[in-house]
C-alpha positions in Angstrom: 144.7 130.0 75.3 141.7 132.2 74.9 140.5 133.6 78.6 137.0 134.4 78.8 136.8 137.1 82.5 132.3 137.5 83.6 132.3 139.6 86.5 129.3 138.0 87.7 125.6 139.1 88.0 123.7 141.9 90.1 124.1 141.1 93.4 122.5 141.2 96.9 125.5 142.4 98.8 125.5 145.3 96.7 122.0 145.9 97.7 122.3 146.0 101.2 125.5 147.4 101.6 127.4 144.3 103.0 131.0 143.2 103.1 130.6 140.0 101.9 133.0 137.0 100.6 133.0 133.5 100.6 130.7 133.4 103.7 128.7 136.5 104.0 127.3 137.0 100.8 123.8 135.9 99.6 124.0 135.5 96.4 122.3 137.1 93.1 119.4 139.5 93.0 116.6 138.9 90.3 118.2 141.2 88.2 121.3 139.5 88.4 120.4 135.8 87.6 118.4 137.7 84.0 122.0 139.3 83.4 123.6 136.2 83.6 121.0 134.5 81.5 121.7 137.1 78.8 125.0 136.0 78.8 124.1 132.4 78.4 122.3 133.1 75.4 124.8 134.7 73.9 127.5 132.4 74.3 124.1 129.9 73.1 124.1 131.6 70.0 127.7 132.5 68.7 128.1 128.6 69.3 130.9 129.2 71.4 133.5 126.6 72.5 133.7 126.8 75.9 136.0 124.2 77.4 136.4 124.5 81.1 133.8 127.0 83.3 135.9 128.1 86.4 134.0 130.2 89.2 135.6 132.2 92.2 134.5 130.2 95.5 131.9 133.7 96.7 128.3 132.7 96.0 127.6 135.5 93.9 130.4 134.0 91.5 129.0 130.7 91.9 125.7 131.4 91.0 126.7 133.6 87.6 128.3 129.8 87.1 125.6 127.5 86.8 123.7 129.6 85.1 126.3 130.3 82.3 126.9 126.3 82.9 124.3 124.8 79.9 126.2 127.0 77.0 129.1 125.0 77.9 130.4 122.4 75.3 131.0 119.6 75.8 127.4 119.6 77.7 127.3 119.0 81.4 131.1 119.6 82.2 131.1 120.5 86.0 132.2 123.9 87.3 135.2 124.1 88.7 135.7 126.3 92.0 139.2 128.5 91.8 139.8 130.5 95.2 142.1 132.8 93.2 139.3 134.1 91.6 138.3 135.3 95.0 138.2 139.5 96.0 140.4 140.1 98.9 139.1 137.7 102.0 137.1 139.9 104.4 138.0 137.7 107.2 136.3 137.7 110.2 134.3 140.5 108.8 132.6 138.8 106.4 128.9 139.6 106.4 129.0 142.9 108.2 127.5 146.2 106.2 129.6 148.7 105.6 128.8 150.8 108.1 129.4 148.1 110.5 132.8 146.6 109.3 134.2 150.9 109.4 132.7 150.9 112.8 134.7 147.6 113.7 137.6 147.8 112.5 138.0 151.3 111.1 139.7 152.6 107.6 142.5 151.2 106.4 144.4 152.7 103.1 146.1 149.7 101.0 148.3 152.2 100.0 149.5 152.9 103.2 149.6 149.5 104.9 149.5 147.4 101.5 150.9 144.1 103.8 147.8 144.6 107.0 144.7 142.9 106.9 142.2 144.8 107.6 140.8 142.4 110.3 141.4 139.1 111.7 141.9 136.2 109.0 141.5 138.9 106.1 143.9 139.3 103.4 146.1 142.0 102.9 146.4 144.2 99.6 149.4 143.2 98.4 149.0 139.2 99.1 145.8 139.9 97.1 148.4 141.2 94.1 150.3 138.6 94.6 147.2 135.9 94.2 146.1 137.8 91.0 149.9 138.0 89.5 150.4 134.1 90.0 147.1 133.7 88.4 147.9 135.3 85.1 150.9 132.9 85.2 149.5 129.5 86.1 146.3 130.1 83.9 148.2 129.3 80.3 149.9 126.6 82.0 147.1 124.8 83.5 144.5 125.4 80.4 146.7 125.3 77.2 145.3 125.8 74.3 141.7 125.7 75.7 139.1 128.5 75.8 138.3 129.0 79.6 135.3 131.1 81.3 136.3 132.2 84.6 133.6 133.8 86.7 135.2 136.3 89.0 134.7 140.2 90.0 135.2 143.9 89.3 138.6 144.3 91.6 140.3 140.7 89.6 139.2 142.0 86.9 140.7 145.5 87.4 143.8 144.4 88.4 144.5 141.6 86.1 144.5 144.6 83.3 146.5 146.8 85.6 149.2 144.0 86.4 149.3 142.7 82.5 150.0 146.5 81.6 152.2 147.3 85.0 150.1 150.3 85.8 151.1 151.5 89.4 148.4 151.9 91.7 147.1 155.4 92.4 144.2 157.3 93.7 144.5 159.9 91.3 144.0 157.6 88.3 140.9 157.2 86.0 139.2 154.4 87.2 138.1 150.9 85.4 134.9 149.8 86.2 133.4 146.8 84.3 129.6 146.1 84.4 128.0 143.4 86.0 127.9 140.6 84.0 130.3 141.6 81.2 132.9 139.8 79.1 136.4 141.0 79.1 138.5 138.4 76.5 142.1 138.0 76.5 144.4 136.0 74.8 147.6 134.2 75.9 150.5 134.4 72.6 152.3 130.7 73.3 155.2 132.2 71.2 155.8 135.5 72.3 154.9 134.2 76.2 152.3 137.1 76.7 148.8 138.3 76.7 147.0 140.4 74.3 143.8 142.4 75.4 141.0 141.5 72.8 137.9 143.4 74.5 136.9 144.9 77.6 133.7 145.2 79.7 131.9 144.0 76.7 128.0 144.0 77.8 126.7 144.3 74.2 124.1 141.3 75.3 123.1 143.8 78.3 121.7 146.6 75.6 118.6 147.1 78.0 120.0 146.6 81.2 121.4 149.6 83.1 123.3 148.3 85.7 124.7 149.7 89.2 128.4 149.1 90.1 129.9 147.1 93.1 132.3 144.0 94.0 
């Protein structure tokens, strides 16, 4: 299985400071949907064999989908919502800024209280783990032998590398940051029953585009 990770596009929550998940977030800036178009047109033109376009359920993630959608092949397969894609769910939250949400329901170190939502009908750190540890596990199983796209963001990203290499979380480590719009590539051996990192935050179809980082 070959596994295709986009974080997706530039996005408006990033703009205006907002806590936003499956409910509260607005979508892609201008900037963003020409990012994701970049993308498009390189997977256009290394004729790549895309066989099933997944997309975490947040609009932002949605909306890096359909526009990566046309340089799918076979043409005009649908896109297929996976909540495990998902960041950790804001809960009741969702759609605050920043400022607001601290204000709320104040700091909370994951560290500290890895199995406490932050708020009402959010996820906790480690049950977000958890969802990103059974997803490195079901994915082979579910897509063998297929080359998947799966639109997600920075933190499943992040922490699918962390968890393949069992890297404990710390806040003293360097951090892992990949760019809006990027391709991170992995590879699942069938044999040997693991996954080999082939490239990561690859934005070499982004040469002109600077880019500002956020979930």
């Amino acid at each position: 299985m070959r596994l295709l990770l986009v974080r997706h596009g530039e996005s408006e929550h990033a703009r205006l400071g907002l806590v936003a998940g499956e409910r509260g977030c607005p979508g892609l800036t201008p900037r963003g949907r020409t990012q994701a178009r970049a993308l498009r047109q390189r997977l256009i033109d290394q004729q790549l064999r895309v066989d099933t376009l997944l997309s975490s359920p947040v609009p932002r993630a949605r909306e890096t989908a359909r526009i990566l959608r046309p340089a799918l092949h076979p043409a005009g397969a649908a896109v297929a919502v996976d909540r495990n894609l998902g960041e950790p769910d804001p809960g009741e939250g969702d759609g605050l800024t920043t400022d607001q949400f601290v204000a709320r329901y104040g700091t909370l170190d994951p560290q500290v209280a890895p199995d406490r939502p932050r708020c009402r009908g959010g996820e906790s750190w480690n049950a977000f783990l958890a969802r990103v540890r059974d997803t490195t596990t079901s994915l082979p199983t579910r897509f063998p032998d297929q080359t998947v796209l799966a639109v997600t963001h920075a933190g499943f990203i992040v922490w699918f590398f962390l968890g393949l290499f069992a890297v404990p979380p710390s806040a003293d480590r360097a951090r892992l940051d990949p760019a809006f719009a990027s391709l991170t590539e992995w590879e699942f051996d069938e044999t040997q029953r693991n996954w080999r990192l082939i490239s990561f935050n690859d934005t070499a179809h982004l040469q002109t585009d600077t880019g500002i980082s956020s979930d």
